[in-house]
C-alpha positions as CSV (number, residue, x, y, z in Angstrom):
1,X,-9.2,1.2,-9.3
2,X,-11.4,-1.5,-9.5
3,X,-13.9,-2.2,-6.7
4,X,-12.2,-6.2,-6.2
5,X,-9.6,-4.4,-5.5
6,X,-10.8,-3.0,-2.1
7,X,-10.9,-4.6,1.3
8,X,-13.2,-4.0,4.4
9,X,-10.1,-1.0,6.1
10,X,-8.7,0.0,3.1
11,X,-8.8,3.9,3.0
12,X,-9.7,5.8,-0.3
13,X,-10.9,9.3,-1.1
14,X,-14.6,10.0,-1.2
15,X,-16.1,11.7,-4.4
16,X,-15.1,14.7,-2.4
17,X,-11.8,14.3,-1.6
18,X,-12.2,13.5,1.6
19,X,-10.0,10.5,3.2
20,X,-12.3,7.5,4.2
21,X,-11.9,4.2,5.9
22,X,-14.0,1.0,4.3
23,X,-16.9,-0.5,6.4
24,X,-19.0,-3.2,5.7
25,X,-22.0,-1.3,4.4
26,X,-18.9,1.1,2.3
27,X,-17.7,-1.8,0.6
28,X,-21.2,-3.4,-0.6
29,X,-22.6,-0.1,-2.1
30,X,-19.5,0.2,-3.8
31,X,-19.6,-3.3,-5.3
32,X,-23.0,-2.8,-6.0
33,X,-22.4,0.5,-7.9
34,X,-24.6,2.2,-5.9
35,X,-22.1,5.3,-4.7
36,X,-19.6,6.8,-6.5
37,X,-16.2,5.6,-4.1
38,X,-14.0,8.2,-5.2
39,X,-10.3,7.2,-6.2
40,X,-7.5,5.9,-5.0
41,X,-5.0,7.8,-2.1
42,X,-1.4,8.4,-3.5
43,X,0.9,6.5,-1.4
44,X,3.6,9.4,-0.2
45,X,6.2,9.1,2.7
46,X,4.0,10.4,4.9
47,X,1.5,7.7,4.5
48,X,4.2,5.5,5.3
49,X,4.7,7.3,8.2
50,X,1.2,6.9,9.4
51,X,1.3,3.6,9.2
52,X,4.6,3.2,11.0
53,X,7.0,2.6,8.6
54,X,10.9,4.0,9.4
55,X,13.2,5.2,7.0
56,X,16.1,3.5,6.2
57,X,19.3,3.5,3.7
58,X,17.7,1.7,0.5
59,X,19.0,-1.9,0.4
60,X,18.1,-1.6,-3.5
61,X,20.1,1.4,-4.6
62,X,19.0,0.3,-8.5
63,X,15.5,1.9,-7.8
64,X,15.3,6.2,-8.0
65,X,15.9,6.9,-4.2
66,X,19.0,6.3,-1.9
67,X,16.3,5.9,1.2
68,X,13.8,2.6,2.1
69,X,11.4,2.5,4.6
70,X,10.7,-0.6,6.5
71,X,8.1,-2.1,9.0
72,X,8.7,-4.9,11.2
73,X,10.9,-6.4,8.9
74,X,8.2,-7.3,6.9
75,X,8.4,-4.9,3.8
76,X,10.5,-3.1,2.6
77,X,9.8,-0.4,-0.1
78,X,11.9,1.4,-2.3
79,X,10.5,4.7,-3.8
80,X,10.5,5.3,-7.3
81,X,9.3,8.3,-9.3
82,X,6.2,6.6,-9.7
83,X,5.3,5.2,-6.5
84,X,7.6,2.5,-4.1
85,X,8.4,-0.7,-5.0
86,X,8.1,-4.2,-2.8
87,X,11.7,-6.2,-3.6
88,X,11.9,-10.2,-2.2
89,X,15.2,-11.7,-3.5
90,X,15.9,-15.0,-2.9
91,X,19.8,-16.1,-4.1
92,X,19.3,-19.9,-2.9
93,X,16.6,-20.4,-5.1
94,X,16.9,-18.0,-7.8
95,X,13.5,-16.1,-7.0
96,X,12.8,-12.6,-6.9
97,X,9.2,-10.8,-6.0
98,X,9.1,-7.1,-8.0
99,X,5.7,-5.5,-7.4
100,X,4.8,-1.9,-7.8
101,X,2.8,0.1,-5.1
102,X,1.4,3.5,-5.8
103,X,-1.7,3.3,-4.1
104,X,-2.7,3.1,-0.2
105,X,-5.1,0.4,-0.5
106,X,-2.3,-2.0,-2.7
107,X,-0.2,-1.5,0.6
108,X,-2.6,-2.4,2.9
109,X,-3.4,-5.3,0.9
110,X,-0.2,-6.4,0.6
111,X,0.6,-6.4,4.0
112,X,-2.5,-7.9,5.2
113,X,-1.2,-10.6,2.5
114,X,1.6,-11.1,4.4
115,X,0.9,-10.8,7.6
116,X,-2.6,-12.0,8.1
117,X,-2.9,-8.6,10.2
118,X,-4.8,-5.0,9.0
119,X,-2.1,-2.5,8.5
120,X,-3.9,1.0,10.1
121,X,-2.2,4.5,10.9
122,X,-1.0,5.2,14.0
């Protein structure tokens, strides 16, 4: 994980294990190189969960699992055996969107991408 990658709410482990939510102050001594961050969380179901998303019958039954979960109807992720996968497929105009999530913080920042809101657990 590299440190562009992180976002002022993002939530990583600590150097300890411990879950921790970005702040300000966080974010610049990681950029800065001044504190070891830790790595990335795993995303799981449960961290989907957390953040409110419901489980549904998969929409993409070509992807490992026969189950989706869903927020808003603004994502939609489709687990895999190595983390979820984010599906957009436009028929009109011949589009599609494939990324691969396996991390916490790519979620939140995907969202936030999309939505122009913080996605937070509940």
């Amino acid at each position: 994980m590299k440190a562009q990658e992180l976002r002022i709410g993002n939530f990583i482990q600590d150097s300890k294990g411990k879950v921790q939510k970005i702040y300000p102050s966080l974010l610049i001594s990681i950029i800065e190189g001044t504190i070891n961050f830790g790595k990335p969380i795993l995303l799981t179901c449960e961290w989907l969960e957390k953040f409110g998303f419901k489980k549904i019958h998969s929409m993409y039954p070509v992807f490992d699992g026969s189950y989706s979960f869903e927020i808003e109807d603004v994502i939609n992720l489709s687990q895999r055996k190595d983390g979820f996968q984010f599906f957009i497929e436009d028929e009109i105009y011949g589009c599609s969107v494939n990324v691969k999530l396996q991390h916490v913080h790519q979620l939140q920042n995907l969202y936030f991408a999309l939505t122009g809101e913080e996605l937070d657990s509940k």
